[in-house]
SEGU-611229 format. One line per field, with one value per residue (C-alpha): residue in one letter; residue number from 1; x, y, z. Coordinates in nm, 4 decimals, always signed. Example, Ala and Ser with C-alpha at 12.3 -4.5 7.8 and 13.67 -1.06 7.14 Angstrom:
residu = [A  S];
num = [1  2];
u = [+1.2300  +1.3670];
v = [-0.4500  -0.1060];
w = [+0.7800  +0.7140];
***
This chain:
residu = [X  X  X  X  X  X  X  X  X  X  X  X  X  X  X  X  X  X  X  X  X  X  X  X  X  X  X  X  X  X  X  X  X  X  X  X  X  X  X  X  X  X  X  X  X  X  X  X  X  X  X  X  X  X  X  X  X  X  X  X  X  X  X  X  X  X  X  X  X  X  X  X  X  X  X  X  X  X  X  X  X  X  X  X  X  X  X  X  X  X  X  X  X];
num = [1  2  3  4  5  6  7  8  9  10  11  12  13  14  15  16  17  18  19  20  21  22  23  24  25  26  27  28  29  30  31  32  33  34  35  36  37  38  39  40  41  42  43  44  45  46  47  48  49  50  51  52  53  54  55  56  57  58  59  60  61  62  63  64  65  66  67  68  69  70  71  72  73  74  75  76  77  78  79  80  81  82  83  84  85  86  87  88  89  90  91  92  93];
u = [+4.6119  +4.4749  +4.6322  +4.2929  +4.2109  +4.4407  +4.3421  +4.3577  +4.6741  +4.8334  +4.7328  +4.8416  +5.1937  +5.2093  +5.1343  +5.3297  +5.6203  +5.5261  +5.5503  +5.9005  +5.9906  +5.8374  +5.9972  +6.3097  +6.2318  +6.0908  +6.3588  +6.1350  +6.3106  +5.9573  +5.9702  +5.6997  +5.5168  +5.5586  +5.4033  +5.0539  +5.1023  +5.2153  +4.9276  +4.6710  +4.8283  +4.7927  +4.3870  +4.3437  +4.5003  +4.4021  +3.9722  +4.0740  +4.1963  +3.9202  +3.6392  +3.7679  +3.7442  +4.0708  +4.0777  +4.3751  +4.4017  +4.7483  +5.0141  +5.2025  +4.9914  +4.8671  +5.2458  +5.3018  +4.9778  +5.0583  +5.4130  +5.2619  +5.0377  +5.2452  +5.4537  +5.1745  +5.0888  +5.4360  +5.4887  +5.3581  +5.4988  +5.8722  +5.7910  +5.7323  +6.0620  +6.2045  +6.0775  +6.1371  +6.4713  +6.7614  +6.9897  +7.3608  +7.6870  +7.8380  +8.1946  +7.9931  +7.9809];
v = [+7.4006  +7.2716  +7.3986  +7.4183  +7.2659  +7.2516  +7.3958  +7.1734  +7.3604  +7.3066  +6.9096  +6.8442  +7.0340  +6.7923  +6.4930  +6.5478  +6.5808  +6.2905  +6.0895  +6.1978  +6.1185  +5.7748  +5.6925  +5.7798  +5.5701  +5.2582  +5.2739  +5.2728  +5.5644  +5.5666  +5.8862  +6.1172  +5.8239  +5.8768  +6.2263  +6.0366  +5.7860  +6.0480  +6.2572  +5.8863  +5.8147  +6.1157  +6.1764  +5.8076  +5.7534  +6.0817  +5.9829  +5.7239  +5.8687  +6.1254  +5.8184  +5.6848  +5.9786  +6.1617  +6.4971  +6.6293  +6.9041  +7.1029  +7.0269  +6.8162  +6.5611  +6.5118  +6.5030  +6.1882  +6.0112  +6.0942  +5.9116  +5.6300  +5.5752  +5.6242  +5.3840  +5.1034  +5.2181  +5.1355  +4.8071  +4.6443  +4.8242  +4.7780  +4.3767  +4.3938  +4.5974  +4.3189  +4.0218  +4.1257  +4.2748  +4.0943  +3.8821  +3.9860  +3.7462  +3.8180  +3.9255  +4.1773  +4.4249];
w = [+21.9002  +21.5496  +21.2079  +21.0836  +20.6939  +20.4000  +20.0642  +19.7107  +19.6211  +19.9388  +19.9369  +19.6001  +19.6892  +19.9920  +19.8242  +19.5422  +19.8229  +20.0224  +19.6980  +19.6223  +19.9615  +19.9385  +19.6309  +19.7878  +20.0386  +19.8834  +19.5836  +19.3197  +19.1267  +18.8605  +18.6350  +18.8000  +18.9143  +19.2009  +19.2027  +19.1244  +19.3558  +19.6261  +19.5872  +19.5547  +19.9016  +20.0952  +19.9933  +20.0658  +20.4117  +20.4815  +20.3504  +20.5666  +20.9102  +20.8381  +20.8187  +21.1483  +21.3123  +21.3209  +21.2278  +21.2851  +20.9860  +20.8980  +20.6381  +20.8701  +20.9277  +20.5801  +20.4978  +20.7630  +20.5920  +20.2415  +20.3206  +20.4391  +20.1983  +19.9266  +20.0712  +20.1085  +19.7243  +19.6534  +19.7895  +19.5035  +19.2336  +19.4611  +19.4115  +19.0538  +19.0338  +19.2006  +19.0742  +18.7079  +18.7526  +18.5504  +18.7375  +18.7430  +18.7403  +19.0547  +18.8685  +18.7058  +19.0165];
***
């Protein structure tokens, strides 16, 4: 039982959702960066799974991928978040 293919709205709505959820996830918190970085992540894990050989198809699926790439997208703009963040006096909870 396949879902069949997903149309360009329907990815972008996806991927726009799998990026908030990755933010979310990754605490990040950019301004609608992550919307870009949501949608970047689903069409490339997804170009990806679909180059390997899976082809799945459906909303679902491209949701899971699109949240995991997003995430791997993420990781290095979580570090520089990090790394650059001012450090706080410990009475200054």
């Amino acid at each position: 039982m396949t879902e069949g293919e997903i149309g360009w709205l329907t990815a972008i709505i996806v991927g726009f959702f799998a990026g908030w959820m990755a933010d979310h996830f990754m605490h990040t918190h950019l301004p609608f960066g992550w919307a870009v970085i949501g949608m970047s992540g689903a069409f490339i894990l997804n170009a990806i799974a679909e180059r390997a050989g899976y082809h799945w198809g459906g909303w679902v699926t491209f949701l899971l991928l699109g949240f995991f790439g997003a995430c791997l997208l993420l990781i290095p703009v979580r570090i520089y978040i990090v790394r650059t963040r001012v450090p706080r006096q410990p009475d200054d909870w």
